[in-house]
C-alpha positions in Angstrom: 27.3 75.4 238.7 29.1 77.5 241.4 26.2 77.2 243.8 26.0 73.4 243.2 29.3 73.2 243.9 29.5 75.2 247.1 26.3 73.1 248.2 28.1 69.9 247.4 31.3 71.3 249.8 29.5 72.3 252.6 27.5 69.1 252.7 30.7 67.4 252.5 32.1 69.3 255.4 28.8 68.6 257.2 29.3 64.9 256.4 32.8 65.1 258.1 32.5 66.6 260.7 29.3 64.4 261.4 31.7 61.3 261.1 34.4 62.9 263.1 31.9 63.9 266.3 30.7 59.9 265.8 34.3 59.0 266.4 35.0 60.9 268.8 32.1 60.3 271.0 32.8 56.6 270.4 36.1 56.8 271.7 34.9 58.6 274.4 32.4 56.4 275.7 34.8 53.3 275.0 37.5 55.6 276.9 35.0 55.9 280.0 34.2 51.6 280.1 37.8 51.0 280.1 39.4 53.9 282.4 36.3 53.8 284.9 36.8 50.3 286.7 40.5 51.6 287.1 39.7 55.0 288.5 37.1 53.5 290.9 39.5 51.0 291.8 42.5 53.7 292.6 40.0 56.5 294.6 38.2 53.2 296.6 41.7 52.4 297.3 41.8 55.6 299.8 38.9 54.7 301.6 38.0 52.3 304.5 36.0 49.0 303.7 32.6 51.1 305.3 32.6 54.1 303.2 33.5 51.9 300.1 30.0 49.8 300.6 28.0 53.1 302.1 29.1 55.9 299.2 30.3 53.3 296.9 30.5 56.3 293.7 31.5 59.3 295.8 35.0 61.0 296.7 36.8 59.6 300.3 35.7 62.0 302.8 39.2 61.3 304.6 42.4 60.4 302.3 43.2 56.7 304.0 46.7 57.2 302.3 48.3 54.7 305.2 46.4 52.1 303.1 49.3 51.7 300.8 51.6 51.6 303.8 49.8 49.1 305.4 49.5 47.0 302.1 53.2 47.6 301.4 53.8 45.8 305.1 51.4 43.3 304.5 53.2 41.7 302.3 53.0 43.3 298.7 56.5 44.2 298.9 57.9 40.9 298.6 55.0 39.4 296.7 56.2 42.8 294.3 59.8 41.9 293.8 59.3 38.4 293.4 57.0 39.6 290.3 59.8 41.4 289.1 61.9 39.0 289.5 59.9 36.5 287.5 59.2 38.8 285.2 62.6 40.2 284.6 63.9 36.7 283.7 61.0 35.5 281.7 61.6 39.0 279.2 65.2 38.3 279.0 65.5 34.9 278.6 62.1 34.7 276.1 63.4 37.7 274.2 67.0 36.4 273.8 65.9 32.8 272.7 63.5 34.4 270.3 66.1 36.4 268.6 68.2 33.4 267.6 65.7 31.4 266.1 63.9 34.1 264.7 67.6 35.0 263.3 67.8 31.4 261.8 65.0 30.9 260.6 65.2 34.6 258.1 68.5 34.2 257.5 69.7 30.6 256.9 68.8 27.6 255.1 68.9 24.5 256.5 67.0 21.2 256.8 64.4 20.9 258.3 63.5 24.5 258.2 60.4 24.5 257.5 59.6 22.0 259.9 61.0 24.0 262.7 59.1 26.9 261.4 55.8 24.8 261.7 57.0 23.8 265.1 57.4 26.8 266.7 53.9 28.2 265.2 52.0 25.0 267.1 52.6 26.1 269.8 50.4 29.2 269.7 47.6 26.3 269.6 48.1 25.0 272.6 46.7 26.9 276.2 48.3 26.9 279.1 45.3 25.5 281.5 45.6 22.0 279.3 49.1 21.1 280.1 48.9 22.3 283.6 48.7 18.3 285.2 52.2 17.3 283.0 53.5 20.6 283.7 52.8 19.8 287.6 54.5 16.3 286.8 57.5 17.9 285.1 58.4 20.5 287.7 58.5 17.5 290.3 60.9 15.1 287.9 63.3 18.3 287.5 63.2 19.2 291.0 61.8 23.2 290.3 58.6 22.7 291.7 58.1 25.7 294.7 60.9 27.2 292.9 60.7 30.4 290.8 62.3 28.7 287.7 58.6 26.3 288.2 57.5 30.1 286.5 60.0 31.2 284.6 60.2 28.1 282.4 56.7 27.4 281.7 56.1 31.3 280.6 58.9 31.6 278.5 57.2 28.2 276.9 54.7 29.7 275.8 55.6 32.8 274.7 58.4 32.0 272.5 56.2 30.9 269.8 54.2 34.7 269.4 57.9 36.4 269.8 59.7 34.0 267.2 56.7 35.1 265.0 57.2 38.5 265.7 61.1 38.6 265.4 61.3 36.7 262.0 58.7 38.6 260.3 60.8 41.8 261.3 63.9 40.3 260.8 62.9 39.6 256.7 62.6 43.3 256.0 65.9 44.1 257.0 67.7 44.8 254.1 70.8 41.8 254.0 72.9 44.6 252.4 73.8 45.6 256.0 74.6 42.0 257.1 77.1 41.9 254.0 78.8 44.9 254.6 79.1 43.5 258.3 80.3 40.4 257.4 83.3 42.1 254.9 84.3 44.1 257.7 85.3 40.8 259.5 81.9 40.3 261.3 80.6 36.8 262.4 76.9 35.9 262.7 76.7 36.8 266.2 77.8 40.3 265.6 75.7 40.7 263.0 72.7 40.2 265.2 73.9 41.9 268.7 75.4 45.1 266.4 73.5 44.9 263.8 70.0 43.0 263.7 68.8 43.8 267.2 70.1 47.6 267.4 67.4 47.8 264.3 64.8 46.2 265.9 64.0 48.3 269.2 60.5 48.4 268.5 59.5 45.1 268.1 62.0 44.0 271.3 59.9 46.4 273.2 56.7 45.2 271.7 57.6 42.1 272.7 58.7 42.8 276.4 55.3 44.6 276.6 53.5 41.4 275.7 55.5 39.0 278.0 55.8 41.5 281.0 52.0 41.6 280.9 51.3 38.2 280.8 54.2 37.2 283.5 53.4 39.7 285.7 49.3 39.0 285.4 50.0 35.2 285.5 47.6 33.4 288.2 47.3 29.5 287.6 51.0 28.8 287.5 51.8 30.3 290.8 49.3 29.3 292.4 49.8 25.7 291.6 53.2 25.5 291.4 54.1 27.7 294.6 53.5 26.7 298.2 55.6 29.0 299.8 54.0 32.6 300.9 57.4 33.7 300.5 57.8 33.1 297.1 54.6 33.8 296.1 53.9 36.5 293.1 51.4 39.4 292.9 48.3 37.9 291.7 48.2 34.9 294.2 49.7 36.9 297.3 46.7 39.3 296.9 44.6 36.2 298.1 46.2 36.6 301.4 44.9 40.0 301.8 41.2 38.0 301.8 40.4 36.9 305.2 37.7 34.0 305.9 35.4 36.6 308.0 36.3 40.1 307.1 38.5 41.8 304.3 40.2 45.6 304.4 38.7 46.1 301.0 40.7 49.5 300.9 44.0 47.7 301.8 43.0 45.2 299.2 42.2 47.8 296.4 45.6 49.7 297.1 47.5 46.6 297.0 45.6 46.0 293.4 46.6 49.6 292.6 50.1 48.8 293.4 50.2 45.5 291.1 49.0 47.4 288.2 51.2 50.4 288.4 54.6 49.1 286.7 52.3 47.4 283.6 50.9 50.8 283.2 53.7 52.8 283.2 55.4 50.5 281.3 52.5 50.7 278.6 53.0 54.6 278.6 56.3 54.4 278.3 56.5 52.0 275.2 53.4 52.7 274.0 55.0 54.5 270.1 57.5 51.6 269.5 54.6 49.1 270.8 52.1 49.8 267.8 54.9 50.8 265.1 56.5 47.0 266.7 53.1 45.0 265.9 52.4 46.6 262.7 56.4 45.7 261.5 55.8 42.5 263.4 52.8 41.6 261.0 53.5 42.7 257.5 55.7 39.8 256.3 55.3 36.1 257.0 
């Protein structure tokens, strides 16, 4: 019996440590698809357009750090803090909006509530390439078109809907005892949710910055479209300019790609622990 035993423990261990090299190695490899592009992109970034095409795999013979220089006077530095512009004001104003329906909708009842509720969740259904010719029209009528807020409006459009979601389903498993205790205290409704609500909600706030920052800052159709001046002009579609009709700098080019995907990433790194414990609080209620 004691043999079988130990025979039966050892296979398990066998078993597990079998599953745990599987695991591993499938991480790795999944690692090493996702992380290569990137690390190809940042050490082509220090090489000239000839030794990117003639050792496309190898290591820059000579460090072409002045590429970043020359793509910072290119132009990347306005077409940078216009993205962080846009982006700054899409986060606050989505995330601020979201919070006070997401607040009404788990906390009060009213009529039409449900109907609201629907509302706001239809508008995950709808993509952002089908409403670009009334879009177009709309920015014209209101007088934003070639205007930043031509941006900011349309992206905060469509990303209240996720955030909403993502705020009330949070929002329900706050215990109300707090809110009471608040409200006895001499608290109104807004106090209750600049003290209280969002003070306890840090990690879905931040999951939800995460989520519009990366779609704002990545954006492409919009600004092209809706955008005619260079000076105005965000990340994604200034990076065109860097394309010439006979020849491109593809070293200039790939540091100036570098440089737009620097502040996502850190960003990422930096929020990464509130950004999965936000989405899994963001999900677990409805």
């Amino acid at each position: 019996m004691m043999k079988e035993r130990t025979r039966n423990i050892k296979t398990q261990r066998v078993f597990s440590r079998l599953q745990i090299g599987l695991v591993f190695g499938f991480l790795l490899i999944y690692f090493v698809v996702i992380a290569y592009p990137l690390i190809w992109m940042v050490i082509s970034s220090f090489k000239d357009t000839a030794t990117i095409f003639g050792d496309t795999w190898g290591l820059p013979q000579e460090w072409k750090i002045g590429n970043y220089a020359t793509a910072w006077d290119l132009g990347i530095s306005s077409y940078f803090l216009n993205s962080v512009l846009v982006t700054t004001l899409t986060c606050f104003i989505t995330v601020l909006i979201s919070a006070f329906a997401a607040y009404a909708l788990s906390r009060f009842e009213f009529k039409g509530k449900m109907f609201f509720f629907l509302l706001i969740s239809a508008g995950l259904m709808f993509s952002p390439q089908v409403s670009l010719v009334p879009l177009y029209q709309l920015t014209q009528d209101l007088g934003i078109y070639n205007t930043y807020w031509a941006l900011i409006l349309p992206y905060v459009a469509f990303q209240i809907p996720l955030t909403v979601l993502l705020f009330r389903a949070h929002f329900l498993g706050i215990d109300k005892e707090l809110e009471e205790s608040a409200f006895l205290d001499g608290c109104t409704s807004m106090g209750v949710l600049f003290r209280i609500i969002l003070p306890l909600s840090t990690p879905i706030v931040l999951t939800a910055t995460v989520l519009i920052s990366f779609f704002a800052w990545n954006e492409f159709m919009f600004s092209l479209v809706f955008l005619d001046d260079d000076s105005l002009k965000t990340i994604p579609t200034g990076l065109l300019a860097f394309r010439g009709a006979v020849s491109t700098n593809w070293g200039v080019m790939l540091a100036g790609l570098t440089i737009s995907a620097l502040p996502i990433v850190i960003l990422f790194l930096l929020t990464q622990k509130y950004f999965i414990s936000g989405l899994a609080e963001g999900g677990v209620k409805g």
